[in-house]
N, C-alpha and C positions, 0 to 999 in steps of 0.2 A: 676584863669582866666576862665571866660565862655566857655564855648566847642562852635564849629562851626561847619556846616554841609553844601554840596553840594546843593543847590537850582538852576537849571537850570545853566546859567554862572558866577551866583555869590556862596559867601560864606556868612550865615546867622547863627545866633544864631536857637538855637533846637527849644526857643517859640516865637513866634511872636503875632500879635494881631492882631485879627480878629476885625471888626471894624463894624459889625454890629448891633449891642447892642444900640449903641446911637441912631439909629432912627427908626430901624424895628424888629419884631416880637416878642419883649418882652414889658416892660410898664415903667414905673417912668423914662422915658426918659429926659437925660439933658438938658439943655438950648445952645442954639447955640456955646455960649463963652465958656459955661463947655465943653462942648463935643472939639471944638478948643483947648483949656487947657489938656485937658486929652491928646490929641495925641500928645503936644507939650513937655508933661512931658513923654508920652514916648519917643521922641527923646531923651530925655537930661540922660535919662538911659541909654539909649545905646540899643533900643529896633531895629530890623534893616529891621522886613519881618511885612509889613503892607497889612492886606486883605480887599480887599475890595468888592463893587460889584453894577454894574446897577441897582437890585432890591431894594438894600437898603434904604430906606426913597426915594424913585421914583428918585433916583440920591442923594439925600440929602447928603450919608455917603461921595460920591465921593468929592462932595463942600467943605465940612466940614474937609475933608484929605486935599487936594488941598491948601484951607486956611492954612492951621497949617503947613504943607510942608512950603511955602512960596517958598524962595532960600534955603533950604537946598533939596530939592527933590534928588539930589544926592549922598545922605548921606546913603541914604535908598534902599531896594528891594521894590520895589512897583508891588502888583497884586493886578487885577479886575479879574472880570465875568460878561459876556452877556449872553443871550440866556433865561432869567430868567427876566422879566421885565411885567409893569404896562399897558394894554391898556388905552384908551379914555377913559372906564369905570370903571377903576382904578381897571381890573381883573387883579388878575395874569394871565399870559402865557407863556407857553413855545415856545421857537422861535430863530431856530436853521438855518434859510433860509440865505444862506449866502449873499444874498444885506442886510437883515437885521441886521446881525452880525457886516459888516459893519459901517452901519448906527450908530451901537450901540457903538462901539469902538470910532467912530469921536466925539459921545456925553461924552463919559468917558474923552477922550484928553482933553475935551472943562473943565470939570469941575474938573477934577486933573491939571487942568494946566500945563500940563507937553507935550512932544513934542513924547515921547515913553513910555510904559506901560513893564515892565521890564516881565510880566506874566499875561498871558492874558488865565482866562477859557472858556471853555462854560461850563455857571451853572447845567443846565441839561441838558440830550439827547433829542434833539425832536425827539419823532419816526417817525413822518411821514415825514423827510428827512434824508436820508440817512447819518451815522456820516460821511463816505470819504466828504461827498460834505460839511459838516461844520467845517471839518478840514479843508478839502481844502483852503475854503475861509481866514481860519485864518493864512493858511500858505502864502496867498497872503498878510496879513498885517504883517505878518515877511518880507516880501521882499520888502516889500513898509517900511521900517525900523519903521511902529509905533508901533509895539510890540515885544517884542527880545524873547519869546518863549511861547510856546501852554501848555495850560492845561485842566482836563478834571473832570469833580466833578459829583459824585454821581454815577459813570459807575461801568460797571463789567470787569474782563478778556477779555470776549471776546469782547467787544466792544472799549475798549485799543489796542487789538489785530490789528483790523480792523483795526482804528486813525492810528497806526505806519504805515501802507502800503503808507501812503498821507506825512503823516508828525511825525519828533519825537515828543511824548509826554514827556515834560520837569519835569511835574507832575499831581498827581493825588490826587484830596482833596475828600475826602469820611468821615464821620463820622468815628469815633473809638476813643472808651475808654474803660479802665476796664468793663463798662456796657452797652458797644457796638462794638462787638467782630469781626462785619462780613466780615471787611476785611482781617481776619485771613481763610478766605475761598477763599484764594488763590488770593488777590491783594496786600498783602504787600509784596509775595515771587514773584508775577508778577513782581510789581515796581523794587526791589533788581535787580531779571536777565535783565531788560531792559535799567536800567542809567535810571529810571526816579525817583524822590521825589517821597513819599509819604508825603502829608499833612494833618494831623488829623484836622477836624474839630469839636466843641462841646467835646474837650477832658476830658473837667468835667464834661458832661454830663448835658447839660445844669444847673449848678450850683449842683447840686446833690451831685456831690464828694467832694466838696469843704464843705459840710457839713452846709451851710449857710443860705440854703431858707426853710423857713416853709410856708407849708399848701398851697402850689401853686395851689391846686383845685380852692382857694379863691382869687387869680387872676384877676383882670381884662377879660373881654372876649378875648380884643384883645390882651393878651398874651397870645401865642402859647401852652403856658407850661400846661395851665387852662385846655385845652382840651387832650392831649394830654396821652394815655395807664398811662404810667409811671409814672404821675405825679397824679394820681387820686386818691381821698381819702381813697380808695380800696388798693391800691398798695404802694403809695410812703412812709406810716409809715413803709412797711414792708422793703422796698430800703432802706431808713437812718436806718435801724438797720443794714444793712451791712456794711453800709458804717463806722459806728459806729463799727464796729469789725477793721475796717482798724488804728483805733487810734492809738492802741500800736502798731505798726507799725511804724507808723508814729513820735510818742512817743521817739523811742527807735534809730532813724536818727536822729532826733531834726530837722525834719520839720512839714511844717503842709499839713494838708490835701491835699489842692489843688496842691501843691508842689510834694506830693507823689504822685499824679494821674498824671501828667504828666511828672514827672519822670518816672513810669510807662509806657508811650506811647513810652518815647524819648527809654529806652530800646532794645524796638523792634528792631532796627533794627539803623544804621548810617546812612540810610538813609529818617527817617522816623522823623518828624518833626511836631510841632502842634500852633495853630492858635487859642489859647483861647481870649474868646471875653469880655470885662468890658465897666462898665459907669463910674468906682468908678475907683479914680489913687489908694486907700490902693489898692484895687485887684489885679492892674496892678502890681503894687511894688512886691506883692508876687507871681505871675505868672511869672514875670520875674526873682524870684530867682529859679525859677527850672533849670536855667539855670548851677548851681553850682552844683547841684545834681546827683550823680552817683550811683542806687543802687543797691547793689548786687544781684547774681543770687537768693541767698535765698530769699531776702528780695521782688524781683518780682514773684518768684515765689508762697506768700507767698497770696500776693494781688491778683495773677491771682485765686487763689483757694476761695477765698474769696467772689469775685463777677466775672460773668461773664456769659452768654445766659443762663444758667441754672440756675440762681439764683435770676438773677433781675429780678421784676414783669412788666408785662404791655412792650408791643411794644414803639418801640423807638418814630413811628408815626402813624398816623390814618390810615386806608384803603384807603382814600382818599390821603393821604400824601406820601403812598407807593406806591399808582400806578403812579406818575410822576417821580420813582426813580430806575435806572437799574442797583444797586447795587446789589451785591449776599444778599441771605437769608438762614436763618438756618430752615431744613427741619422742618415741624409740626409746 
């Protein structure tokens, strides 16, 4: 029987599905019906915490959940993220002002078709308003009941810290995987002492661990992964040789790759939970058997020594990528 974990007031399976894949920031994106089908076939698995987010395809991912929900919407955990969205000029921007938070949340309602958003982030910190006053605001749409708890993605300690003075933070989604370590710099022992989730975002490292993608330099432009340290022709044959030691490992459990990087994640901690993203239902199928996976201290220990900040090549993002994001970093 699948394990369960603590997600704000409900109780959720360890992986959930991040739901950004099907219209932003990667490429061979589905067709409207595929992408509907895929989330339909993760209900019918039994799949329970669905991520989603304003920026995704300009709203699109929100449509595209919404559809596939139907009447079942209360079958499920359902989170967005605002603060993270498209101008006029179809720039990204960060936009943490809370009338626009607002704003932002009424439009999510309108295209999840749902009446309350179960978790609700802000995608990034905007610096230039202070995080009390975009908690704030979201703590007023807890009370206006259209969202039942606050979340906070891509922050540090101390800006966690700050959030709880206005309101609890329910949870916190930061990257982390075996080859992306840095909420081991003091936010997964944050979350632990506070009652809040931790939610692993890209916990295979944008497909890397899962052992599946070749040659991502050769990409499309407008996937993320093409430009990106990690993934460059420089770096990523030297990454899939690590990944590549993790086999018998993996081997020797009788799972497969992606299944042992997120058992890996789930690990950490009971309260620490991950949101890997697919286009393809095979992926989803085996993302969602990590759910049976329990593995020993040796056997994590074995993976942490394997790959981790001192191993993998190439930054997780660009210098441009990094500066909209106030997560910790590891010195040098």
């Amino acid at each position: 029987m699948s394990q369960q974990r603590a997600l704000a007031h409900a109780r959720v399976r360890p992986t959930g599905l991040g739901c950004m894949n099907v219209t932003h920031g990667y490429s061979s994106f589905p067709s409207r019906d595929e992408a509907v089908a895929l989330f339909r076939a993760a209900l019918e698995i039994g799949v329970d915490h669905f991520d989603t987010a304003t920026l995704y395809g300009h709203g699109a991912s929100e449509e595209l959940l919404g559809e596939a929900l139907g009447n079942r919407r209360d079958e499920i955990f359902l989170a967005s993220k605002c603060g993270l969205r498209r101008n006029e000029r179809g720039e990204t921007v960060i936009d943490g002002e809370p009338a626009s938070i607002k704003r932002q949340a009424e439009a999510s309602l309108r295209r999840l078709g749902t009446e309350t958003i179960d978790l609700y982030y802000l995608h990034r910190l905007d610096r230039k308003i202070p995080i009390e006053e975009s908690v704030g605001a979201l703590g007023e749409l807890v009370s206006e009941g259209k969202i039942r708890s606050i979340g906070l993605s891509e922050v540090s300690v101390a800006t966690l810290q700050r959030a709880e003075t206005v309101h609890h933070v329910a949870a916190v989604q930061n990257e982390y995987s075996l080859a992306t370590r840095n909420p081991e710099l003091g936010m997964i022992d944050a979350c632990r002492a506070n009652g809040t989730a931790f939610v692993a975002f890209s916990p295979l490292s944008r497909a890397l661990l899962a052992g599946t993608l070749e040659r991502p330099w050769e990409l499309p432009e407008s996937d993320i992964r093409s430009f990106m340290p990690r993934f460059t022709s420089e770096n990523y044959p030297q990454n899939l040789r690590l990944v590549d030691a993790l086999r018998p490992i993996a081997e020797a459990v009788g799972i497969s790759l992606a299944q042992l990087a997120l058992a890996w994640v789930h690990a950490q901690g009971e309260h620490v939970l991950s949101i890997p993203g697919t286009a393809k239902r095979a992926h989803l199928l085996e993302n969602s058997g990590a759910d049976d996976v329990v593995l020993d201290a040796e056997s994590v220990a074995a993976c942490s020594a394997i790959i981790d900040q001192t191993t993998v090549r190439g930054a997780r993002y660009t210098e441009g990528q990094l500066s909209s994001v106030d997560s910790e970093v590891f010195a040098g």
